[in-house]
C-alpha positions as a printed NumPy array, in Angstrom:
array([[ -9.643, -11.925,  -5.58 ],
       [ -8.817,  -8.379,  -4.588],
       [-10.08 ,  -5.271,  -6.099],
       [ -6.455,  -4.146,  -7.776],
       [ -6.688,  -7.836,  -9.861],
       [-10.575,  -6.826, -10.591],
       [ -9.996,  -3.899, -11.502],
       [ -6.764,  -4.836, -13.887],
       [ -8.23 ,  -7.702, -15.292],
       [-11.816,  -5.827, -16.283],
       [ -9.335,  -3.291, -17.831],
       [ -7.041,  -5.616, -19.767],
       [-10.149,  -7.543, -20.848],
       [-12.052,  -4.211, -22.059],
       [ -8.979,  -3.409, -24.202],
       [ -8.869,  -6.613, -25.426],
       [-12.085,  -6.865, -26.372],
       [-11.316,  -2.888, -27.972],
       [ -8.299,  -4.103, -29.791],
       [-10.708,  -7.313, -31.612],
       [-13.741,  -4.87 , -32.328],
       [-11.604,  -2.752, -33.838],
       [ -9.593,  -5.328, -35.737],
       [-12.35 ,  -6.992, -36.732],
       [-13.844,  -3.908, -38.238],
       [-10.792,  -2.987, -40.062],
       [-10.698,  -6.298, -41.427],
       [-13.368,  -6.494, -43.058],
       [-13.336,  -2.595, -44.153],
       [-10.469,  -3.421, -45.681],
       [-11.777,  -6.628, -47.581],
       [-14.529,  -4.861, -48.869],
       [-12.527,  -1.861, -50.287],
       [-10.381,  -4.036, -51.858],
       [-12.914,  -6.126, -53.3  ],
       [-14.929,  -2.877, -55.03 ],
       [-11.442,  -1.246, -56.169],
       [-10.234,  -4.7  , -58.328],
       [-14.3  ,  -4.824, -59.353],
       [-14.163,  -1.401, -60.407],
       [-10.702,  -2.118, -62.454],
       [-11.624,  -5.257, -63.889],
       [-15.3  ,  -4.487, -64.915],
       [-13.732,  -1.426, -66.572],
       [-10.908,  -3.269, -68.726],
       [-14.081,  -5.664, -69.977],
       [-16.294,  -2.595, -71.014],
       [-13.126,  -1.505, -73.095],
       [-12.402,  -4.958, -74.455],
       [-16.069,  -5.05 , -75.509],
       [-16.191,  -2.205, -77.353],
       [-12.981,  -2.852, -78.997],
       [-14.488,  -6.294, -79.959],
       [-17.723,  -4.729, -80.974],
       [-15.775,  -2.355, -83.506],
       [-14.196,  -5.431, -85.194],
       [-10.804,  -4.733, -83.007],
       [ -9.53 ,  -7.786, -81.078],
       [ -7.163,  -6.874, -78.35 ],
       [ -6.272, -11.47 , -77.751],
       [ -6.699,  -9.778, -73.996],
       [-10.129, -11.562, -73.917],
       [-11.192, -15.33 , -72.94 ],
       [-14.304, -16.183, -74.945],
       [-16.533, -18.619, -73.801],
       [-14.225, -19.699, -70.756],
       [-15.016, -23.623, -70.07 ],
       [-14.01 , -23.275, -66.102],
       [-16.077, -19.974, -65.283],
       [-17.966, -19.44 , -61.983],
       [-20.951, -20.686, -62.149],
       [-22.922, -17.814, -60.426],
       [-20.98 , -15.546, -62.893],
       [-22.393, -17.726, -65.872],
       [-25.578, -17.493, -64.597],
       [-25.912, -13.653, -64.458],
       [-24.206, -13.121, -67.84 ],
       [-27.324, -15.432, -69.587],
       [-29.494, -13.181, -67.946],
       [-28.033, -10.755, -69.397],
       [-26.392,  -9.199, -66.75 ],
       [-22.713,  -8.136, -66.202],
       [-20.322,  -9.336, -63.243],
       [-17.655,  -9.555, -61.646],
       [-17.095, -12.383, -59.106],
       [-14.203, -13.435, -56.628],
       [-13.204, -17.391, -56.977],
       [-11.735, -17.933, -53.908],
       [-11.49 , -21.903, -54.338],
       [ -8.231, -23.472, -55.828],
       [ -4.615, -22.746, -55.019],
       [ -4.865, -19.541, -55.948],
       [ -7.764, -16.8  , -55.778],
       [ -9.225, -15.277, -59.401],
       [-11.212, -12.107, -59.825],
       [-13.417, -12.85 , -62.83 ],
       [-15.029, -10.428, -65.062],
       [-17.974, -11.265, -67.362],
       [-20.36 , -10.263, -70.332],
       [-22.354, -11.753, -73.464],
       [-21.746,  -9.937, -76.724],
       [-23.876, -11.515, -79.603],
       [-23.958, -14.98 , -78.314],
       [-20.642, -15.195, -76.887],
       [-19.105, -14.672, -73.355],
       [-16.667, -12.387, -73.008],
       [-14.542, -12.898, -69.569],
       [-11.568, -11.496, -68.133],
       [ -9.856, -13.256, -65.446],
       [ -6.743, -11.685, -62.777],
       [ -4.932, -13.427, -59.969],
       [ -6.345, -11.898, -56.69 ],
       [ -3.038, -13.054, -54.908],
       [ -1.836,  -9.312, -53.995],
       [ -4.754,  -8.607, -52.441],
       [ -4.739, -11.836, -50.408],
       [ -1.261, -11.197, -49.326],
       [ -1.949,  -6.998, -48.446],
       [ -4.773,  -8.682, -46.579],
       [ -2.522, -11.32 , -44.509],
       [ -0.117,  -8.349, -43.832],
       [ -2.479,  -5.886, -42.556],
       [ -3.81 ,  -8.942, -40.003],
       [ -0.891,  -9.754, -38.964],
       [  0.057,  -5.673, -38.265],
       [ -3.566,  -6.057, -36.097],
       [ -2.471,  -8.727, -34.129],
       [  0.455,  -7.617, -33.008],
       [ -1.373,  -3.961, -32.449],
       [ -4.029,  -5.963, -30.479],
       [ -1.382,  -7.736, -28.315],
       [  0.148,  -4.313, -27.764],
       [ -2.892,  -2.345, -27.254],
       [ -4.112,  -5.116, -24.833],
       [ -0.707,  -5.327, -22.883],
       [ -0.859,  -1.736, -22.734],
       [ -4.334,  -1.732, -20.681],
       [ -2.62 ,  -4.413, -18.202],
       [ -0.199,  -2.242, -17.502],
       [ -2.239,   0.882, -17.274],
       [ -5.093,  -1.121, -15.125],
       [ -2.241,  -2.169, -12.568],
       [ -1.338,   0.907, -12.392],
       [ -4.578,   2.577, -11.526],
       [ -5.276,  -0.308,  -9.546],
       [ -2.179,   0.069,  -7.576],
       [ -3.196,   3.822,  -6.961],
       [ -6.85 ,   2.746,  -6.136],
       [ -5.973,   0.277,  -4.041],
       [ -2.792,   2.44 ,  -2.39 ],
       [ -5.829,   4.889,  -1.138],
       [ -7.637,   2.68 ,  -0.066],
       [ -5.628,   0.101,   1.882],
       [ -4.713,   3.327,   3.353],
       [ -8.008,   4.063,   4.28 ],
       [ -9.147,   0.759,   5.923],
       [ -5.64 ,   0.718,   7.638],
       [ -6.727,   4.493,   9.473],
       [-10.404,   2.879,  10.142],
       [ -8.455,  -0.124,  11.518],
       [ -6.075,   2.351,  14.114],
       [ -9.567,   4.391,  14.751],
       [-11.292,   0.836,  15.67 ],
       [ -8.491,  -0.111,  18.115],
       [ -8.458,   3.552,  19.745],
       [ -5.898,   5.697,  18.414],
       [ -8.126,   8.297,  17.771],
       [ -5.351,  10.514,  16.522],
       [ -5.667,   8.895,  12.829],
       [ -6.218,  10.785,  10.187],
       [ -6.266,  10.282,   6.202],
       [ -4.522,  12.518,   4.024],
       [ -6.706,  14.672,   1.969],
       [ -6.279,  15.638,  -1.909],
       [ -8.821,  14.497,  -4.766],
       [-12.076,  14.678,  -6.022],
       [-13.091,  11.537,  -6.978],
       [-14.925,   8.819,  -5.075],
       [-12.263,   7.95 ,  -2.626],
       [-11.27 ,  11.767,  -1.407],
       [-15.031,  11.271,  -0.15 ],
       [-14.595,   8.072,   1.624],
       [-11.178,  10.219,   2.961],
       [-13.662,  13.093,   3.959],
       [-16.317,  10.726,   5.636],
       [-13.464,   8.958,   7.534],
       [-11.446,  11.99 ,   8.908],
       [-15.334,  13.34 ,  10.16 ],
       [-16.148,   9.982,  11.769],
       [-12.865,   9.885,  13.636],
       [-13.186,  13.343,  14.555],
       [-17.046,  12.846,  15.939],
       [-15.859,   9.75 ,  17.248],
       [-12.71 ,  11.468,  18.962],
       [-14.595,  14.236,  20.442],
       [-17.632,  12.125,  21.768],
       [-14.953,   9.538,  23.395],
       [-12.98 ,  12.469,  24.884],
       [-16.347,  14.544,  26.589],
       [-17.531,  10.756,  28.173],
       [-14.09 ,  10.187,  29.432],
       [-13.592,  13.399,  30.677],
       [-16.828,  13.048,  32.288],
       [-16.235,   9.911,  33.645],
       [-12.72 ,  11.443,  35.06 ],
       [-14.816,  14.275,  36.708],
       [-16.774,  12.442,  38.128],
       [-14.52 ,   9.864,  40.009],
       [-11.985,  12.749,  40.704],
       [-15.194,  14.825,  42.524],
       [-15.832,  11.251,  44.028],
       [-12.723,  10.79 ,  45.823],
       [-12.924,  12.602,  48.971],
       [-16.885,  11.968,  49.801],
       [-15.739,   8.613,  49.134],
       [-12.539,   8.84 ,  51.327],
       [-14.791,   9.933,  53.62 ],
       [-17.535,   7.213,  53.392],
       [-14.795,   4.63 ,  54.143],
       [-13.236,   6.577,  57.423],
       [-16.385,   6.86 ,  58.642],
       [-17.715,   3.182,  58.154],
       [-14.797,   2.267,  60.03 ],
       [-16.097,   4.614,  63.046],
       [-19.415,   2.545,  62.908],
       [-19.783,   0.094,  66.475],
       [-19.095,  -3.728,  64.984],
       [-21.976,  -5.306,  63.465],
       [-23.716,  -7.281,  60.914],
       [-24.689,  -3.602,  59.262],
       [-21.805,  -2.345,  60.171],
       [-20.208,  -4.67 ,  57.927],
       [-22.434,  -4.658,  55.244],
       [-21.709,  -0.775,  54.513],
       [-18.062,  -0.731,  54.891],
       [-18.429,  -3.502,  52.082],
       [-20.206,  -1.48 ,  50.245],
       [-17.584,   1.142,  50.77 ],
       [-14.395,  -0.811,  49.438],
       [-16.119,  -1.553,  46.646],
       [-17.053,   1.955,  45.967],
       [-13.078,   2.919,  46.507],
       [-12.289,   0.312,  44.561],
       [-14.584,   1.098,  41.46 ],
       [-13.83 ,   4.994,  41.766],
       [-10.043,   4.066,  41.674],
       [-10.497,   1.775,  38.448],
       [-12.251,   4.149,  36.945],
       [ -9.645,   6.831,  37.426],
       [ -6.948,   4.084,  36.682],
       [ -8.875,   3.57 ,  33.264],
       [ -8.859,   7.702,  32.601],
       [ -4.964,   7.267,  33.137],
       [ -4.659,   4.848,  30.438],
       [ -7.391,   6.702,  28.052],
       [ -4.885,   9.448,  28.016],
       [ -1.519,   7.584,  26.945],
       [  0.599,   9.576,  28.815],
       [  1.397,   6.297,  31.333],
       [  4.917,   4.832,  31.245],
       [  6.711,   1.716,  32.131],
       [  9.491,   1.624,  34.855],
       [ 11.208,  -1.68 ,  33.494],
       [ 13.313,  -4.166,  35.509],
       [ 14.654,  -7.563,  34.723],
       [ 12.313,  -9.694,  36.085],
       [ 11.976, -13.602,  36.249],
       [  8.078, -14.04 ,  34.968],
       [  7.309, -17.077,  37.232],
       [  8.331, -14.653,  40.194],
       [  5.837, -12.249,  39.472],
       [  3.043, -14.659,  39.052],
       [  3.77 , -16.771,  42.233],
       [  4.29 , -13.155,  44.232],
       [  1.125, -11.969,  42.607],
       [ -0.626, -14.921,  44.083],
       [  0.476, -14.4  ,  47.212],
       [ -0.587, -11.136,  47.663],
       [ -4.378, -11.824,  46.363],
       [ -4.634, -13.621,  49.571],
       [ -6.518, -16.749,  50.83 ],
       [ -9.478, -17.225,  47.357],
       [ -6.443, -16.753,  45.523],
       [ -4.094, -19.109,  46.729],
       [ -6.455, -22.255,  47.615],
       [ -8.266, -21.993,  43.838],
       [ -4.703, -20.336,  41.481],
       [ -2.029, -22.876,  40.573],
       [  0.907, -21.453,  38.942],
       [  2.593, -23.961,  36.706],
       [  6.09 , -23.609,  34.717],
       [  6.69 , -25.082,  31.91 ],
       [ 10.135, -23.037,  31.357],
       [ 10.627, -19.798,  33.373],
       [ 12.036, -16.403,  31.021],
       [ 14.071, -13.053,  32.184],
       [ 11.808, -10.331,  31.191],
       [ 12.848,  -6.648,  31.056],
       [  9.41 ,  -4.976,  32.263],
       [  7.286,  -3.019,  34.726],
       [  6.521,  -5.516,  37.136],
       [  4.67 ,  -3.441,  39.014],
       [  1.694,  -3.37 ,  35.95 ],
       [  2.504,  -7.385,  35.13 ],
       [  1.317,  -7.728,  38.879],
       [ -1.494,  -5.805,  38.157],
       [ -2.706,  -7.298,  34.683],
       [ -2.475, -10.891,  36.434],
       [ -4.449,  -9.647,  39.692],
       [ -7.051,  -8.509,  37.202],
       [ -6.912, -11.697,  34.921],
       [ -6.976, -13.932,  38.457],
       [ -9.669, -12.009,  39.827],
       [-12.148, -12.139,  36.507],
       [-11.106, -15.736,  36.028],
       [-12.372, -16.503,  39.597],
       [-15.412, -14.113,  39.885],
       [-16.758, -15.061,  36.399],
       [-15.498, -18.43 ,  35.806],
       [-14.98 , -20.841,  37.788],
       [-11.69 , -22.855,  39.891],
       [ -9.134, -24.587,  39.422],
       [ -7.682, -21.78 ,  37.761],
       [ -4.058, -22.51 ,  36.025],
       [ -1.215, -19.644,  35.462],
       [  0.779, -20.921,  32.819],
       [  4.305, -19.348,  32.146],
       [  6.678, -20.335,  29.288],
       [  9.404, -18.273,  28.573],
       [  7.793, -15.143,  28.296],
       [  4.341, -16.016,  27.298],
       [  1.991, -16.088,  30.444],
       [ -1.524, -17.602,  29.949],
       [ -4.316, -17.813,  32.725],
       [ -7.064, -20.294,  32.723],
       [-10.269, -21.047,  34.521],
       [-12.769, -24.027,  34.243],
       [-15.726, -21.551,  33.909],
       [-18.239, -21.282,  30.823],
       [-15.36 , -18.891,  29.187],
       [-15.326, -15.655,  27.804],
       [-18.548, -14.231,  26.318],
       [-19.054, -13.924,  22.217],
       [-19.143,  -9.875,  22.221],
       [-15.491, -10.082,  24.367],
       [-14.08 , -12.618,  21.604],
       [-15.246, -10.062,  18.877],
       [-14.342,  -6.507,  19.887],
       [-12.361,  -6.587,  23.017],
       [-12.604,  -5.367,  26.91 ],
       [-15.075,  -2.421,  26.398],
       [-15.493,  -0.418,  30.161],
       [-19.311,  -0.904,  31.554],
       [-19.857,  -3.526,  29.277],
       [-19.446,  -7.117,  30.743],
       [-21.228, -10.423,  29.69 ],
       [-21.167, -11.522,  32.842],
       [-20.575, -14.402,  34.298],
       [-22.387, -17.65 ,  36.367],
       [-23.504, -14.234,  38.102],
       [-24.095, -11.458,  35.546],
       [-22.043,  -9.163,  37.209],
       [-19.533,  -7.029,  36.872],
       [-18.483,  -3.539,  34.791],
       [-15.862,  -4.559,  31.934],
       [-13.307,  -2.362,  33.851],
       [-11.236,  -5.244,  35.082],
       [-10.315,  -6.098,  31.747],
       [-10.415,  -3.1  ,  30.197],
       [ -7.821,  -1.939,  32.767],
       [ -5.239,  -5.183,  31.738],
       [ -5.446,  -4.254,  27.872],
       [ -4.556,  -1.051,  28.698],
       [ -1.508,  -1.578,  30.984],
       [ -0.216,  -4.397,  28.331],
       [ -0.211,  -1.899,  25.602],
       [  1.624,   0.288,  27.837],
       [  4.275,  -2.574,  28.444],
       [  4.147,  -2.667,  24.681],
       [  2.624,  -6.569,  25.38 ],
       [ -0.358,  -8.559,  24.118],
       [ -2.843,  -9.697,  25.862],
       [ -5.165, -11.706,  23.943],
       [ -8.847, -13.273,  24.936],
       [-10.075, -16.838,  23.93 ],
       [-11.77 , -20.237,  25.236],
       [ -9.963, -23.481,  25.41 ],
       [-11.587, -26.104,  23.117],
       [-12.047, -28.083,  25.925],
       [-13.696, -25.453,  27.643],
       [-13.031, -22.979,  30.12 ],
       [-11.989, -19.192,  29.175],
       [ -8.098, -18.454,  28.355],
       [ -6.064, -14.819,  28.638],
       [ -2.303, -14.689,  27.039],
       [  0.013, -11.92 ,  28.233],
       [  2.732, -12.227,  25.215],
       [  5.716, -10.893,  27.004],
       [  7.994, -11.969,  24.241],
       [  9.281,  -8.894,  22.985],
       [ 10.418,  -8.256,  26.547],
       [ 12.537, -11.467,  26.837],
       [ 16.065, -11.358,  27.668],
       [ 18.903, -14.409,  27.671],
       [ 20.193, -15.559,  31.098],
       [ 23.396, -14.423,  30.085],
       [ 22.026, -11.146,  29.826],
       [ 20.022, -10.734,  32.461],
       [ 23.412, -11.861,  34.845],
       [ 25.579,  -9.4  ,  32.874],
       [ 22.974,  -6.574,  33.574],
       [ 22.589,  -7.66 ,  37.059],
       [ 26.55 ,  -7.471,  37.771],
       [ 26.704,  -4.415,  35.849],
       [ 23.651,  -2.764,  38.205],
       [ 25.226,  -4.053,  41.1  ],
       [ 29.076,  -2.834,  40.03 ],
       [ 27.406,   0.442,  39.688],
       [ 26.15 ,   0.726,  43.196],
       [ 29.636,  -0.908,  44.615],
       [ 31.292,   1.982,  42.962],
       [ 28.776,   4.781,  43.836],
       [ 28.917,   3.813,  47.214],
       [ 31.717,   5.668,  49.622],
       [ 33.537,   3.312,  51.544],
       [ 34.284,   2.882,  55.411],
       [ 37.636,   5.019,  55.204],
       [ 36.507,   7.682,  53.125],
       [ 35.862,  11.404,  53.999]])
């Protein structure tokens, strides 16, 4: 249950439970002050009918010795006492009055029916105020639940864009209350958070960018070095260096959001077979690429090529062959036979210099990292899981991107059209 339904229903329930209290205490407010107003009425026609009596006058408006009296009235009046009691029993309710006067009892005796019926009348105008009162407090509890939980839906939402990087997220301020502090934590947080994440990339930017030409220069001279078993070894070591230091400054590119796509109509299962071929011999001995229907996609193949040699390249370093490209339509998926993706990965993502490892427990997260970014700048998904029957699996939804074959031929003659006619021809000027 949600907290707008908690928070109507507690609401609606504490005016209901309002609306019986108070009907409850009206009710029997009401019953009593009845009750003492026909006792103080009655009780005062039977003082006068006594003394009338007692002078010798009688009125006829007496009952002497009544045969059906109450019995606790009867009692009191041979004790000497005088009463007034309420009958309610019988069809009809009585309001007795009662007194001995030298030996006799002297009673007077009213219907009670107009009280009955004021009473019946004044429940029935609770009820219905109840009801009211009570459908009242829904309505106002949805309300303030809908404004409650307006703010903060609102507020997880901006905590959810924070959490998944756009660091540009803000709530809108205004309040006092509880929330407009939650507003006030979450705007600091995601401006700590913002600030902190902008000094370590810029940092990290720095640092490759100052990297770049001692680096250059490591690799130029490595390849100076007389052939050898060292010789080797270090211009290893350099490509790898080149290669991290250009990751790293391909990951500041997409930090900053400023990349965009240069989108062609592409068929997907060319760019995956193409993309295999260029990995080179690993690649093409351990990769199948298997189509189970091939799709048109309007995209940057230039960045699909580069999210599949990154998803290729983890699948083989960290898992383990055959690994399977999948295409169909425009959904690619790449899987490996390995132990699969590591529990933190499934949870939060790619995060850069963070890697579970794999067989090996190598590696710096950037691989990944760097294929989540370029997918969200083809506006793709690219989503991490393991098979159930093991193995790790990476989906590149292309969907969005997917265009008809009829389309794709129309745009092809229409690109082609356009350079016929751009082009001068033999006998021109």
């Amino acid at each position: 249950m949600g907290l707008r339904a908690k928070i109507g229903i507690a609401i609606a329930a504490t005016a209901a439970v309002v609306a019986v209290l108070i009907g409850v205490l009206v009710h029997n407010r009401t019953v009593d002050a009845q009750f003492d107003l026909a006792a103080e009425s009655i009780d005062g026609r039977l003082q006068s009918l006594v003394q009338d009596r007692a002078a010798g006058v009688d009125t006829g408006r007496a009952i002497i010795d009544p045969p059906d009296l109450p019995g606790p009235l009867k009692d009191a009046v041979e004790h000497g006492k005088r009463g007034v009691y309420l009958e309610p029993d019988g069809p009809e309710p009585h309001l007795w009055a009662a007194t001995g006067l030298n030996g006799d009892i002297i009673a007077l005796k009213r219907p009670y029916v107009r009280e009955r019926e004021t009473l019946r009348s004044l429940d029935r105008v609770l009820w219905l105020s109840g009801i009211a009162g009570t459908a009242l407090g829904c309505v106002v509890g949805l309300l303030v639940a809908q404004r409650l939980g307006r703010r903060l839906t609102a507020s997880a939402g901006t905590a959810q864009r924070i959490a998944e990087g756009d660091l540009t997220a803000r709530l809108p301020r205004g309040g006092k209350d509880e929330i407009a502090q939650l507003t006030t934590a979450v705007n600091t947080m995601a401006d700590a958070l913002a600030a902190r994440l902008q000094a370590e990339r810029d940092v990290t930017a720095n640092i490759a960018h100052e990297l770049r030409t001692p680096v250059a220069g490591l690799v130029a001279a490595a390849g100076l070095l007389p052939p050898s078993r060292p010789t080797e070894m270090v211009q290893d070591r350099a490509q790898r260096v080149r290669g991290l230091m250009e990751d790293v400054l391909e990951v500041a590119r997409l930090d900053a959001r400023t990349e965009k796509a240069d989108t062609e109509l592409r068929p997907l299962a060319e760019l995956a077979r193409r993309t295999v071929a260029a990995m080179g011999g690993a690649a093409r001995s351990g990769v199948t690429v298997r189509v189970v229907s091939d799709g048109l996609v309007e995209t940057d193949p230039r960045r699909v090529e580069r999210i599949l040699v990154n998803l290729v390249g983890n699948a083989l370093r960290h898992g383990a062959a055959p690994v399977v490209i999948e295409i169909e339509r425009g959904v690619l998926r790449v899987h490996d036979s390995g132990p699969g993706f590591p529990e933190a990965l499934l949870a939060h993502g790619p995060q850069r210099f963070r890697t579970g490892g794999g067989s090996d427990g190598h590696g710096l997260g950037l691989g990944l990292t760097i294929a989540s970014g370029q997918a969200r700048v083809l506006g793709a998904r690219l989503t991490f899981a393991n098979a159930a029957g093991g193995g790790a699996r990476a989906t590149l939804d292309l969907t969005d991107a997917l265009r008809t074959e009829e389309a794709g031929e129309a745009e092809q003659a229409g690109e082609a059209e356009a350079k016929s006619a751009g082009t001068p021809s033999a006998d021109g000027p």
